[in-house]
DRENTORKOL-3810 file (N, C-alpha, C; in nm, 4 decimals):
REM DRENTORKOL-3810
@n.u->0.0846; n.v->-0.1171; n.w->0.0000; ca.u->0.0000; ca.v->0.0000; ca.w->0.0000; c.u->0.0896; c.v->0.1241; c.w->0.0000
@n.u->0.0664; n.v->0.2255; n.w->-0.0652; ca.u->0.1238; ca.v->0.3252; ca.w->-0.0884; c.u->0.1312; c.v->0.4073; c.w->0.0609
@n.u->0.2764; n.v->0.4748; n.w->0.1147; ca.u->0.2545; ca.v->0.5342; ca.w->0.2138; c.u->0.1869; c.v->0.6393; c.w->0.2303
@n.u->0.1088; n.v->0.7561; n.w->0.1066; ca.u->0.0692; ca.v->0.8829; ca.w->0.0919; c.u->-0.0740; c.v->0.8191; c.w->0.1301
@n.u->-0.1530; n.v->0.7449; n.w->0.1334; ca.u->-0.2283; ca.v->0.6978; ca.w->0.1340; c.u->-0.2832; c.v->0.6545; c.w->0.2609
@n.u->-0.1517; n.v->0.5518; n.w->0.3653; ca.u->-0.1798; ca.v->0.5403; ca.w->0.4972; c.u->-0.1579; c.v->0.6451; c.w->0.5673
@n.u->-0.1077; n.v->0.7309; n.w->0.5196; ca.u->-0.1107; ca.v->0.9065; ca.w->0.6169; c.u->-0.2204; c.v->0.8871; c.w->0.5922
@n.u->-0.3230; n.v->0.9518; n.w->0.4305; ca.u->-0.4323; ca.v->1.0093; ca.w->0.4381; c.u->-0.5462; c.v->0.9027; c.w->0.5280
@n.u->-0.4823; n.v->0.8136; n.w->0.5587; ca.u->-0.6107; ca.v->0.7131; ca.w->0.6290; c.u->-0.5908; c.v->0.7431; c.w->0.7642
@n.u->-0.4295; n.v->0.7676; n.w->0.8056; ca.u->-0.4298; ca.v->0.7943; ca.w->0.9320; c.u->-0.5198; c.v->0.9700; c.w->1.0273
@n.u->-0.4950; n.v->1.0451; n.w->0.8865; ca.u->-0.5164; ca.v->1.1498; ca.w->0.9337; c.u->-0.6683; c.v->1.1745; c.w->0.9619
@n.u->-0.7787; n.v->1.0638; n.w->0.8695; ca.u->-0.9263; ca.v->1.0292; ca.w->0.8463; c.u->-0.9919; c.v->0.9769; c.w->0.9874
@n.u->-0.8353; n.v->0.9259; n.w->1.0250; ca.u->-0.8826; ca.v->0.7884; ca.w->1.1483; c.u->-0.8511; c.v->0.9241; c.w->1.3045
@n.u->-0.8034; n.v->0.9911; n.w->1.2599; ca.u->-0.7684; ca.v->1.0794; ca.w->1.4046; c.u->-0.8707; c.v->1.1817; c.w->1.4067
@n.u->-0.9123; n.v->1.2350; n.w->1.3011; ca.u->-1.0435; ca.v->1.3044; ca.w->1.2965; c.u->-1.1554; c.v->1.2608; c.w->1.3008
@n.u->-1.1893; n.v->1.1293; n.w->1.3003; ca.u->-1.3119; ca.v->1.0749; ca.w->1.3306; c.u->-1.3836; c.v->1.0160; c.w->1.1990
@n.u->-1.3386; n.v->1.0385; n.w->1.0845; ca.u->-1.4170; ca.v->1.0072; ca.w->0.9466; c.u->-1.3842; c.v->0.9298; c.w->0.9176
@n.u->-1.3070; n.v->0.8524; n.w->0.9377; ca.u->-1.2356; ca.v->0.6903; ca.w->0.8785; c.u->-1.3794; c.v->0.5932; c.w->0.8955
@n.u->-1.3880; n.v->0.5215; n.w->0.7691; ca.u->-1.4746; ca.v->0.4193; ca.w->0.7514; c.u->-1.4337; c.v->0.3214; c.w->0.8616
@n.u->-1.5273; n.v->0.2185; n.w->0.8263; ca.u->-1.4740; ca.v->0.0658; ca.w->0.9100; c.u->-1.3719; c.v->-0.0114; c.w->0.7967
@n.u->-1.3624; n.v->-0.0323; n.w->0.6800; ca.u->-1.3252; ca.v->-0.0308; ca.w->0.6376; c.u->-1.1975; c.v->0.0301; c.w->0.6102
@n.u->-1.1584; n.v->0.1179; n.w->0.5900; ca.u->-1.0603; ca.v->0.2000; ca.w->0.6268; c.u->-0.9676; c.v->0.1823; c.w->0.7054
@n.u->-1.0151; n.v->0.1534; n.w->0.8534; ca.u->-0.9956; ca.v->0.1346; ca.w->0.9595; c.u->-0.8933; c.v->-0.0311; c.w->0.9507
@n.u->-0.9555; n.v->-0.0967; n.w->0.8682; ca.u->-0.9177; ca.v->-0.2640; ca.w->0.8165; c.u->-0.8007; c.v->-0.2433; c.w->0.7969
@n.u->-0.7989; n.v->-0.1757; n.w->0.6797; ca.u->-0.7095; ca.v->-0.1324; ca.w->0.5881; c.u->-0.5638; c.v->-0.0931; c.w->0.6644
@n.u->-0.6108; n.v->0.0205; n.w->0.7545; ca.u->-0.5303; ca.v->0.0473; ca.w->0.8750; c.u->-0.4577; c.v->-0.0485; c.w->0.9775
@n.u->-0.5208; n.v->-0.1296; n.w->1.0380; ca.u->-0.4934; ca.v->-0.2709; ca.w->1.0962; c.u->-0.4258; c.v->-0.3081; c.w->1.0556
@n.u->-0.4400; n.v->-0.3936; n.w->0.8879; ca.u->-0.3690; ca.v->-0.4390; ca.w->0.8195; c.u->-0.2390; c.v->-0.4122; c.w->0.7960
@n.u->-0.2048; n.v->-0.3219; n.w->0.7586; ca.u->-0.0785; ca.v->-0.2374; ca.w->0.7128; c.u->0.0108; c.v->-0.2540; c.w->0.8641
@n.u->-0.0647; n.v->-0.2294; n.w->0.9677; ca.u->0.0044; ca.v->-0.1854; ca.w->1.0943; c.u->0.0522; c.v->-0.3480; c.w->1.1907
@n.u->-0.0483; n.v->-0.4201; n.w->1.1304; ca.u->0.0268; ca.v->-0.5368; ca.w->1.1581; c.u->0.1127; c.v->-0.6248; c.w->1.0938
@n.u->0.1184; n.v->-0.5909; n.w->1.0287; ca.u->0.2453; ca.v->-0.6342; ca.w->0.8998; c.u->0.4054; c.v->-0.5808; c.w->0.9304
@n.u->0.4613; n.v->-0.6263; n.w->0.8386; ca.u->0.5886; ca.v->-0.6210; ca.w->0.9280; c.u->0.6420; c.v->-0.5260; c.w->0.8429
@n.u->0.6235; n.v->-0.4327; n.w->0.6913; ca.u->0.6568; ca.v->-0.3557; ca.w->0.6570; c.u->0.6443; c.v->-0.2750; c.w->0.6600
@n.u->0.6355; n.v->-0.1612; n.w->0.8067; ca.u->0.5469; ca.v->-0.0624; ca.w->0.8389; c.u->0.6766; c.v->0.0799; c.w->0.8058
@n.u->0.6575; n.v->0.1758; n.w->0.7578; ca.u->0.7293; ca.v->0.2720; ca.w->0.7758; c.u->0.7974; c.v->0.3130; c.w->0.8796
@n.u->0.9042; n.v->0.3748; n.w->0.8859; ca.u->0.9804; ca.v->0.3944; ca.w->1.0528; c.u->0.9222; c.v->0.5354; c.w->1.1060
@n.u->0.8732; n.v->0.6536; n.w->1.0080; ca.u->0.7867; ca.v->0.7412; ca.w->1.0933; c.u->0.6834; c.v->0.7065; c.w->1.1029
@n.u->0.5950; n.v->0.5506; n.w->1.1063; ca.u->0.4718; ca.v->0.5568; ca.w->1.1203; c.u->0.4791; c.v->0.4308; c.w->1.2263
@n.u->0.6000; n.v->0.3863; n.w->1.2910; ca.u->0.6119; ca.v->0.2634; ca.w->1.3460; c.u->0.5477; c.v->0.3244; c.w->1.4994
@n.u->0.5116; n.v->0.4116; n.w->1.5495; ca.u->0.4691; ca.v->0.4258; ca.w->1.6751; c.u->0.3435; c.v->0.4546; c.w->1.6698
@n.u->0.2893; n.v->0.4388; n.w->1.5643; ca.u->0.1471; ca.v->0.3765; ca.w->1.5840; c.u->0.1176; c.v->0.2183; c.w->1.5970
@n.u->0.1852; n.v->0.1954; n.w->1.5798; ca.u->0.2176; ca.v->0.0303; ca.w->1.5362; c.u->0.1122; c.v->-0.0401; c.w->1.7022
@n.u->0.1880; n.v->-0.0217; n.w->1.7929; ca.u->0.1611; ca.v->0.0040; ca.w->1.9629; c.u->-0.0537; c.v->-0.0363; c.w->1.9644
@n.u->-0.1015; n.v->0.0867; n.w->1.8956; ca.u->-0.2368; ca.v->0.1369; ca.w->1.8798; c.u->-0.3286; c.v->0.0328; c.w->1.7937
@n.u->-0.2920; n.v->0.0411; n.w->1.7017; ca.u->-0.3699; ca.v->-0.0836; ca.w->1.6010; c.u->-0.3069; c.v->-0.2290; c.w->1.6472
@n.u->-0.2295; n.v->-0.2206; n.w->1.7195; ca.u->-0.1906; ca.v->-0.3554; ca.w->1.7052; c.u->-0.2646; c.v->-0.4455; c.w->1.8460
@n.u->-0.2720; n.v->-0.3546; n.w->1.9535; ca.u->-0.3767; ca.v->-0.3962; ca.w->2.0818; c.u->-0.4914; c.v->-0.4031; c.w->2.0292
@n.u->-0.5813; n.v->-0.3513; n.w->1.9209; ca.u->-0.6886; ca.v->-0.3820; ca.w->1.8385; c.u->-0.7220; c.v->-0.5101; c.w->1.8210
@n.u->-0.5914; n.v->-0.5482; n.w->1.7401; ca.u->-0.6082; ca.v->-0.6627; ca.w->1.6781; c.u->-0.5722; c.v->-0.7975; c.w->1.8234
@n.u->-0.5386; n.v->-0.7895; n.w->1.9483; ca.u->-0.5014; ca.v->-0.8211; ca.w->2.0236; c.u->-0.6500; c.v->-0.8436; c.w->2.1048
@n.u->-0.7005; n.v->-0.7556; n.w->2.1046; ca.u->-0.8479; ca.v->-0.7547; ca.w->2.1957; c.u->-0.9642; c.v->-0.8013; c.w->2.0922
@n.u->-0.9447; n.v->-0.8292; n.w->1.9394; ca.u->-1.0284; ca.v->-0.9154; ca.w->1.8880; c.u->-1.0085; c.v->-1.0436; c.w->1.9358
@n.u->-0.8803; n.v->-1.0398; n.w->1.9564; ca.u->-0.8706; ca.v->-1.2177; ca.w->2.0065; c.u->-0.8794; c.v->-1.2809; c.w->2.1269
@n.u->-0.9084; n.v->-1.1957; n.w->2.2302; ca.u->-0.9673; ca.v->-1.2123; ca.w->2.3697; c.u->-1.1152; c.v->-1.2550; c.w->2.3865
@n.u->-1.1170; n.v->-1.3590; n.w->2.4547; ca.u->-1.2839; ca.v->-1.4335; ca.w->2.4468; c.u->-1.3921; c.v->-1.3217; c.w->2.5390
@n.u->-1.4288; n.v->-1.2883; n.w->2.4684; ca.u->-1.5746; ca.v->-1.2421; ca.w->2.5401; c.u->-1.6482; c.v->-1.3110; c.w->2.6586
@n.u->-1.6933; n.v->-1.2428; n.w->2.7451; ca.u->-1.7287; ca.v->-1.3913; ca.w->2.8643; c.u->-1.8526; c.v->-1.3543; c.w->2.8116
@n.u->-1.9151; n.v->-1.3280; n.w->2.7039; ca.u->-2.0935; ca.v->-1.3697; ca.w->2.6820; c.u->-2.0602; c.v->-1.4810; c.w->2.5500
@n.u->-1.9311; n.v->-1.4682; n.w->2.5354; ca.u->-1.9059; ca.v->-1.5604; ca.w->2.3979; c.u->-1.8616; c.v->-1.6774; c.w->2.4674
@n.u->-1.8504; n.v->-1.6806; n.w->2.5857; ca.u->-1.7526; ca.v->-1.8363; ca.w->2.6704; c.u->-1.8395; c.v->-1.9508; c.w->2.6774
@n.u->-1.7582; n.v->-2.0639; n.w->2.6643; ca.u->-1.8101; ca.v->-2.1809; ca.w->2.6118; c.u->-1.9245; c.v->-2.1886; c.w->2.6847
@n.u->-2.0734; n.v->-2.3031; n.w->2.6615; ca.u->-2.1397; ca.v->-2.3117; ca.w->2.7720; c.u->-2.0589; c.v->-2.3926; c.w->2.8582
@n.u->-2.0239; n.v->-2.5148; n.w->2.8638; ca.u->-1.9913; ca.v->-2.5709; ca.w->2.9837; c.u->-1.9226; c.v->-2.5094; c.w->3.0861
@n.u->-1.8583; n.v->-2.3786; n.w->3.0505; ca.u->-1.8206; ca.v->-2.2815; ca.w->3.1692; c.u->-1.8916; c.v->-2.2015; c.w->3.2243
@n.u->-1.9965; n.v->-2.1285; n.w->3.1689; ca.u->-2.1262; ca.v->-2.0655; ca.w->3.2176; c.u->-2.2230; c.v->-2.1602; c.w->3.2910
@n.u->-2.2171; n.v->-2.2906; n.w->3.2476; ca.u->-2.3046; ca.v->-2.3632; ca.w->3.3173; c.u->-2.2799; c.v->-2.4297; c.w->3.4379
@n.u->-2.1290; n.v->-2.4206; n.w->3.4501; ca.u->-2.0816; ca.v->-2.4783; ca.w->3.5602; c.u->-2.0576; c.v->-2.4071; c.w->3.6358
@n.u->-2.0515; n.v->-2.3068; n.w->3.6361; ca.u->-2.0487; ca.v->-2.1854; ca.w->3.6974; c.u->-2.1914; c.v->-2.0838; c.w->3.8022
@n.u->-2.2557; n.v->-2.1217; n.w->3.6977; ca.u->-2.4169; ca.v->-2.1059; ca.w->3.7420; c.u->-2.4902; c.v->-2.1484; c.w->3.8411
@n.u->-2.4266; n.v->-2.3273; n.w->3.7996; ca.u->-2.4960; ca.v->-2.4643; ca.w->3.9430; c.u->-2.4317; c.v->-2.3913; c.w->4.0197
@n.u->-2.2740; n.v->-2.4100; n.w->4.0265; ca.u->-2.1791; ca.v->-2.3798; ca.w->4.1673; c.u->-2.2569; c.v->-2.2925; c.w->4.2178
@n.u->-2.2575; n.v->-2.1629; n.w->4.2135; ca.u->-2.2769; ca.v->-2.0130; ca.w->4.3045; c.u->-2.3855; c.v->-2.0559; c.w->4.3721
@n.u->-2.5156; n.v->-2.1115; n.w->4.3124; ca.u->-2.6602; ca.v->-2.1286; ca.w->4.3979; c.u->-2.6346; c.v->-2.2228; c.w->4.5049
@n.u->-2.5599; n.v->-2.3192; n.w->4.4564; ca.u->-2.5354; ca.v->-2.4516; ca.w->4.5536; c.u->-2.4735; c.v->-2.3863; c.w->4.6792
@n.u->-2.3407; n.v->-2.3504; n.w->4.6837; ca.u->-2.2774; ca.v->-2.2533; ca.w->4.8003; c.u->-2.3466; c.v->-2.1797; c.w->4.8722
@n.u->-2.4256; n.v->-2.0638; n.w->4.8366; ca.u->-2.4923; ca.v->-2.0026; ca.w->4.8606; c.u->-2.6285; c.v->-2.0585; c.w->4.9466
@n.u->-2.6792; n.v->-2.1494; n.w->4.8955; ca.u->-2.8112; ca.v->-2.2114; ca.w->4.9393; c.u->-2.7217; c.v->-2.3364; c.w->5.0700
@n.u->-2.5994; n.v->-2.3698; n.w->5.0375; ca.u->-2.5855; ca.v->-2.4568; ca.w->5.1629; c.u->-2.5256; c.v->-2.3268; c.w->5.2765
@n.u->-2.4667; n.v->-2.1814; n.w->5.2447; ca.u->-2.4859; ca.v->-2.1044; ca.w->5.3671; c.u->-2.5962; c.v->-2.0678; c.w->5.4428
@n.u->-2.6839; n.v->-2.0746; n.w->5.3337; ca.u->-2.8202; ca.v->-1.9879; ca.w->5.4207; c.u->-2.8880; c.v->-2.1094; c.w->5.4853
@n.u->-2.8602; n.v->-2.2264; n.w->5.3996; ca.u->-2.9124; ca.v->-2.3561; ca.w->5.5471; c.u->-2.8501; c.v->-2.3499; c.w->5.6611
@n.u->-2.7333; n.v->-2.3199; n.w->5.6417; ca.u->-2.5962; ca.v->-2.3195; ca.w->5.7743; c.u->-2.6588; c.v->-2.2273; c.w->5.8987
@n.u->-2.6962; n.v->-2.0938; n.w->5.8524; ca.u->-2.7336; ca.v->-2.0127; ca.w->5.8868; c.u->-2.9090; c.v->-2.0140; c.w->5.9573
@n.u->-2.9488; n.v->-2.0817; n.w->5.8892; ca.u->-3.1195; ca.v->-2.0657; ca.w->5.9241; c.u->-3.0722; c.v->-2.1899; c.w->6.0847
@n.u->-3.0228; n.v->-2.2785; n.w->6.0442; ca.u->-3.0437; ca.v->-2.3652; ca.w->6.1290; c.u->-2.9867; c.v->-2.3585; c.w->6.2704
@n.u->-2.8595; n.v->-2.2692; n.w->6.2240; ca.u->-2.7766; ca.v->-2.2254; ca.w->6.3577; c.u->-2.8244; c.v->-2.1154; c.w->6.4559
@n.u->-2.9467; n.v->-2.0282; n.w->6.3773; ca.u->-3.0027; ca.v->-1.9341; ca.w->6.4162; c.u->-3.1580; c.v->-2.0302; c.w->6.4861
@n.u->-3.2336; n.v->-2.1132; n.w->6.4197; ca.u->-3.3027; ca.v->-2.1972; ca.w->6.4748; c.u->-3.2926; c.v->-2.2853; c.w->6.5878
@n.u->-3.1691; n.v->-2.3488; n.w->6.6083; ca.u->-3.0730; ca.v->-2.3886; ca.w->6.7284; c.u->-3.0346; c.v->-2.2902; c.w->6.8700
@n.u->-2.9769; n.v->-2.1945; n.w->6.8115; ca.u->-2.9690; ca.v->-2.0621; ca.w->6.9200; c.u->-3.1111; c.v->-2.0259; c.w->6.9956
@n.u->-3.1971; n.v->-2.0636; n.w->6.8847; ca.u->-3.3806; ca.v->-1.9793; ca.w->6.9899; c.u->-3.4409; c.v->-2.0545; c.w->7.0682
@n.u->-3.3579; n.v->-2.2251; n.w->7.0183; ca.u->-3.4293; ca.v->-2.3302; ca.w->7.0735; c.u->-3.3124; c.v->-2.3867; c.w->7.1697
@n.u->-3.2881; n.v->-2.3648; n.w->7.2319; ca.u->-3.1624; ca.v->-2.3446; ca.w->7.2913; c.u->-3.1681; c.v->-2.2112; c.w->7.4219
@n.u->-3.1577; n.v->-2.1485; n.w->7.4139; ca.u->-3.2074; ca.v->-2.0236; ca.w->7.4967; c.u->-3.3050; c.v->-2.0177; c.w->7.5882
@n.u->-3.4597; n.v->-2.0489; n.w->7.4953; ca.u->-3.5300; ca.v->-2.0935; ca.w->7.5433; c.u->-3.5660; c.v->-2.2085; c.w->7.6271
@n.u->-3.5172; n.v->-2.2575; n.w->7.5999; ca.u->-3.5062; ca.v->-2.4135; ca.w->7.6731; c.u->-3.4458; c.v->-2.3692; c.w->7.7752
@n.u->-3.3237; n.v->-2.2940; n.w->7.7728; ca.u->-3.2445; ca.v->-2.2516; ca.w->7.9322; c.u->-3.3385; c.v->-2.1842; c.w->7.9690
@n.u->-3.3872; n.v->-2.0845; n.w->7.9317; ca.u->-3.4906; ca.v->-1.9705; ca.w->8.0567; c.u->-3.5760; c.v->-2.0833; c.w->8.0939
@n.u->-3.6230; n.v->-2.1695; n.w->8.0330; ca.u->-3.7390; ca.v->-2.2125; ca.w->8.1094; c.u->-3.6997; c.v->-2.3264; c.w->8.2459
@n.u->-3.5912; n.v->-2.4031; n.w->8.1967; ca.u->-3.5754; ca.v->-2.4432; ca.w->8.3102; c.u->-3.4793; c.v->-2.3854; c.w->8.4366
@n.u->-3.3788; n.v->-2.2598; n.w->8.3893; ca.u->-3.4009; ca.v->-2.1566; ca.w->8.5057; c.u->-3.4880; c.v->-2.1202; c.w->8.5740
@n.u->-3.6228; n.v->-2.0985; n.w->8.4840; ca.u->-3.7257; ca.v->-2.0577; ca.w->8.5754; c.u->-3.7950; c.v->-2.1393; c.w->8.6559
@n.u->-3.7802; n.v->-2.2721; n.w->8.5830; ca.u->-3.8690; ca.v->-2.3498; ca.w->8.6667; c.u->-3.8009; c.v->-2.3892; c.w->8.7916
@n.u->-3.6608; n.v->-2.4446; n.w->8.7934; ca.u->-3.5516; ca.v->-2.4559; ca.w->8.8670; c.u->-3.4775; c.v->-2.3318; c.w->9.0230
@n.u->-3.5490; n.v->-2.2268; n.w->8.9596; ca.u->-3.5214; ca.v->-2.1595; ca.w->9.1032; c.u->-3.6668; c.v->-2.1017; c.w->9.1386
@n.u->-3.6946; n.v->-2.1038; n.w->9.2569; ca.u->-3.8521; ca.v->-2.0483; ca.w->9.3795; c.u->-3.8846; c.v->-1.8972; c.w->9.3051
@n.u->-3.9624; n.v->-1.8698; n.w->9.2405; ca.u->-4.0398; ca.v->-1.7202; ca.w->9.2108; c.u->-4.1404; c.v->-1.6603; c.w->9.3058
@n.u->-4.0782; n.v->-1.6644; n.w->9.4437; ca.u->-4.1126; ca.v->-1.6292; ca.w->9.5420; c.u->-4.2750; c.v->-1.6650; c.w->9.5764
@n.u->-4.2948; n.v->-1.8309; n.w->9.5238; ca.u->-4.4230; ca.v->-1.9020; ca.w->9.5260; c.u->-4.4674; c.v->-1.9157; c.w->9.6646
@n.u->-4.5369; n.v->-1.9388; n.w->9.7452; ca.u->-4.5926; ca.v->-2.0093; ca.w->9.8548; c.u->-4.6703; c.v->-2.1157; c.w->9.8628
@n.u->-4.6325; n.v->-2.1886; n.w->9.9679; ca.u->-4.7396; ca.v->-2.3226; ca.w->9.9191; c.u->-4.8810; c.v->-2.2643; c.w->10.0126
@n.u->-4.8872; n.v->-2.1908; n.w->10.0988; ca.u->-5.0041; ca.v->-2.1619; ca.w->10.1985; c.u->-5.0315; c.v->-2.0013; c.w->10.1733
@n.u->-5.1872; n.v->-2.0052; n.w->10.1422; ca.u->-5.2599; ca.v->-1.8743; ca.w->10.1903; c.u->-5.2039; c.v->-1.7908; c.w->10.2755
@n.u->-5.2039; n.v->-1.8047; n.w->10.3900; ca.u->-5.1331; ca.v->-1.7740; ca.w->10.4885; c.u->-5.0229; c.v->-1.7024; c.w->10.5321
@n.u->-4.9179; n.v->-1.7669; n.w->10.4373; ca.u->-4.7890; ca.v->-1.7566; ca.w->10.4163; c.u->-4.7453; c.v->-1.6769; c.w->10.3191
@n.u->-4.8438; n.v->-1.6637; n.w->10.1819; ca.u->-4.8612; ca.v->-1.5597; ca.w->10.1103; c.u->-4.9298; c.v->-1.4182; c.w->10.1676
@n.u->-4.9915; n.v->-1.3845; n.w->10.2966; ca.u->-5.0247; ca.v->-1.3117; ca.w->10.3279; c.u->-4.9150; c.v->-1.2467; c.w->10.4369
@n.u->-4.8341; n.v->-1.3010; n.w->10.4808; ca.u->-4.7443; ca.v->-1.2823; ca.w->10.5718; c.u->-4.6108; c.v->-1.1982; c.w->10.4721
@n.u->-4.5717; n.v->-1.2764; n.w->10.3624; ca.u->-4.5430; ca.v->-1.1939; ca.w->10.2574; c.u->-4.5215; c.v->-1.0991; c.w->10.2417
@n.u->-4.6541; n.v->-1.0691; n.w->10.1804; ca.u->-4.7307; ca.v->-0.9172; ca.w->10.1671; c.u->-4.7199; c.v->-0.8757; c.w->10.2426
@n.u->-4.7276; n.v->-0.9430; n.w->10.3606; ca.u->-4.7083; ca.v->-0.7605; ca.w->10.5079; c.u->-4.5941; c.v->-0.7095; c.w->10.5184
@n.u->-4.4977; n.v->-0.8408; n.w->10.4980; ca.u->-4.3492; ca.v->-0.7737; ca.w->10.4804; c.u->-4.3009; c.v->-0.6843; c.w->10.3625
@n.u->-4.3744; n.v->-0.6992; n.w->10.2758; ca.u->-4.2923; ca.v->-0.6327; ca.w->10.1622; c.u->-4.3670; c.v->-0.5009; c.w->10.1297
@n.u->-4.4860; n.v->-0.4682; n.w->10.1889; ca.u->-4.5944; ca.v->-0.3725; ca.w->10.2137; c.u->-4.5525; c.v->-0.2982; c.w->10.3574
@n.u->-4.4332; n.v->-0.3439; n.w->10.4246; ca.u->-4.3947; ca.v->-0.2859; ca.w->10.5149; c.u->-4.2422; c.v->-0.2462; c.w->10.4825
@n.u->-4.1781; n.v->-0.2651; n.w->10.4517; ca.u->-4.1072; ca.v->-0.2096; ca.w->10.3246; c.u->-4.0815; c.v->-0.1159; c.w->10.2519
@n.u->-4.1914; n.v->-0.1400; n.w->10.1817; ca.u->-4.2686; ca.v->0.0272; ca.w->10.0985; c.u->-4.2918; c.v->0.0737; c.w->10.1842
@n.u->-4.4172; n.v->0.1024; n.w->10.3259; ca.u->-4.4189; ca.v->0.1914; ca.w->10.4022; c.u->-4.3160; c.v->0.2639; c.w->10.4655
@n.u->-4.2092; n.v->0.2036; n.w->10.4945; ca.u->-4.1142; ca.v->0.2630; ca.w->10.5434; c.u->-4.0232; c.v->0.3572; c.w->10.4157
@n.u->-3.9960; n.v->0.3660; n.w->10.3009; ca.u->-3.9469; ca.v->0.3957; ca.w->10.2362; c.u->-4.0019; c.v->0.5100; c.w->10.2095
@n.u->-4.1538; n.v->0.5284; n.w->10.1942; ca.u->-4.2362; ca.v->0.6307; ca.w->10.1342; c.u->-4.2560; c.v->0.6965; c.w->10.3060
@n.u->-4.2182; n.v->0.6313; n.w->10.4516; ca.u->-4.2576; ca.v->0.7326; ca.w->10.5384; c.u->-4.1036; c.v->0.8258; c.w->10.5241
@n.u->-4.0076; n.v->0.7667; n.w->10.4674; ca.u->-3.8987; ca.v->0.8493; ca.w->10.4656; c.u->-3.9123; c.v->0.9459; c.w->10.3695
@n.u->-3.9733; n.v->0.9370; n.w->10.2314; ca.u->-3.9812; ca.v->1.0585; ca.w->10.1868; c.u->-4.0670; c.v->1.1718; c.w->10.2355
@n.u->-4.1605; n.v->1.1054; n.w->10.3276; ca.u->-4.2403; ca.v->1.2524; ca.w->10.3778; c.u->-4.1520; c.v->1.3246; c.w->10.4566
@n.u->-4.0986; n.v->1.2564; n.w->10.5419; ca.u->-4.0088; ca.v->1.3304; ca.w->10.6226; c.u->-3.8959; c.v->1.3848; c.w->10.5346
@n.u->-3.8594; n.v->1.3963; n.w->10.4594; ca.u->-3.7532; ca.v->1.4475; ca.w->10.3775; c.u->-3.8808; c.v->1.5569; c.w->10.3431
@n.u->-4.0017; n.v->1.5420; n.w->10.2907; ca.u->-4.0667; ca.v->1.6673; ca.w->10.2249; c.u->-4.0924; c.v->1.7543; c.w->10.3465
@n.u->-4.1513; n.v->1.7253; n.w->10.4528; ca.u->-4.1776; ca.v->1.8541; ca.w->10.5729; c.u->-4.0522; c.v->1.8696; c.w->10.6168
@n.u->-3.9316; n.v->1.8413; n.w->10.5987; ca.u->-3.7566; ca.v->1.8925; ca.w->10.6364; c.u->-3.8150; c.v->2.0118; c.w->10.5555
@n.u->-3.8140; n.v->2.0067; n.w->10.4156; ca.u->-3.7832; ca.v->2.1148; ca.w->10.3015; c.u->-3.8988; c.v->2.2077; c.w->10.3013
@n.u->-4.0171; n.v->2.1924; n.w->10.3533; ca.u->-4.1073; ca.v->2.3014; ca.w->10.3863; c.u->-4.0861; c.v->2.3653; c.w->10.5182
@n.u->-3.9979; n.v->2.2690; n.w->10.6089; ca.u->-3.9791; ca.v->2.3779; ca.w->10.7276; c.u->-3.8342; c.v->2.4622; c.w->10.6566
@n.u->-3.7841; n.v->2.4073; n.w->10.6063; ca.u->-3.6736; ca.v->2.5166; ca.w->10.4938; c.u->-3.7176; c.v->2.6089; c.w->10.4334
@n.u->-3.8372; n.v->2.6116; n.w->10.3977; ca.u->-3.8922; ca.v->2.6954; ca.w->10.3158; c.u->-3.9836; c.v->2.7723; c.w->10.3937
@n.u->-4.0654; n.v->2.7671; n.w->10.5131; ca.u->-4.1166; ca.v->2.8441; ca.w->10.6152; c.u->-3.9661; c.v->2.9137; c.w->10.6734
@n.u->-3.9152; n.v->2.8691; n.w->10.6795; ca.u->-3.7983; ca.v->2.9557; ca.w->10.7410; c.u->-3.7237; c.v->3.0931; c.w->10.6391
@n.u->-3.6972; n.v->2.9850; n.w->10.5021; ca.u->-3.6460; ca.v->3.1230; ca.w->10.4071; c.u->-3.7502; c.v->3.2520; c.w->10.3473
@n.u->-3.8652; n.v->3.1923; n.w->10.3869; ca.u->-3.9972; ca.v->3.2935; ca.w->10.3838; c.u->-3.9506; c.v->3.3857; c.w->10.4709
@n.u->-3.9261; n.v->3.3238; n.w->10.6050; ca.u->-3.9414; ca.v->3.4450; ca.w->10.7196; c.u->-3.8546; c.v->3.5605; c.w->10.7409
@n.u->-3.7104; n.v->3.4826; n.w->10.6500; ca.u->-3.6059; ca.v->3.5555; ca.w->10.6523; c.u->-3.6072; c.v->3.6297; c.w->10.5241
@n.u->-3.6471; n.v->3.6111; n.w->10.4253; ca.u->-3.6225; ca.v->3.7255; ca.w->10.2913; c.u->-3.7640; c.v->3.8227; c.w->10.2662
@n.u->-3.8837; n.v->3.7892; n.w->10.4045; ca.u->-3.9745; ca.v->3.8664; ca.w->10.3566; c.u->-3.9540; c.v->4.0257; c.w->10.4510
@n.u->-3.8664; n.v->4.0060; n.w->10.5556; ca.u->-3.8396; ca.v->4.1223; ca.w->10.6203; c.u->-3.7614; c.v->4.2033; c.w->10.5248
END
């Protein structure tokens, strides 16, 4: 091919107007081994072209690799989330099972007698009384505090 020619194709191809064809034409020349020495550093450019036509497409990849590929991921996947459901199903049933026989296993302050449940109650109702007679007395402390700072800031 004439070199006046692969300029004018080169110069078509850098401005954007180069056919597909053209473009071939271009390839061609540039992968060949008789390339001009001021045009050899394009060589680099068309020649990864022709380099990435020959790289497999992964929508072009064989089936038996897409297909084997496909089973795998669900299979893995579906034996984690069993791993998972069951270890999480184990943990609730498990837990539970302890609270209950904690609970059943230590006294929830049951009584076996009427009686004895009423005796209880007086204690723990005496208890509270004492707790709540201490806050009154803490409240008439702070109103005799307060009858007093009356007497003193109203003079």
């Amino acid at each position: 091919m004439e070199l006046y020619k692969i300029e004018e194709l080169l110069e078509k191809y850098f401005q954007g107007e180069s056919s597909i064809a053209e473009e071939k034409e271009l390839t061609n020349y540039f992968s060949s081994s008789n390339v001009a020495q001021h045009l050899e550093q394009y060589q680099p450019l068309f020649g990864y072209f022709s380099l990435a036509k020959e790289q497999i497409n992964p929508k072009e990849a064989p089936e038996w690799h897409t297909q084997k590929e496909a089973t795998a991921k669900p299979v893995w996947w579906s034996l984690a989330a069993s791993v998972v459901i069951l270890l999480g199903i184990g943990m609730y049933v498990y837990t539970t099972n302890e609270t209950k026989t904690s609970v059943a296993s230590s006294e929830l302050g049951t009584c076996d007698t009427p009686e004895e449940a009423f005796r209880e109650t007086q204690k723990a109702l005496a208890l509270l009384s004492g707790h709540v007679n201490t806050g009154i007395e803490s409240v008439q402390v702070i109103q005799e505090y307060d009858k007093s700072k009356g007497k003193v800031f109203n003079q």
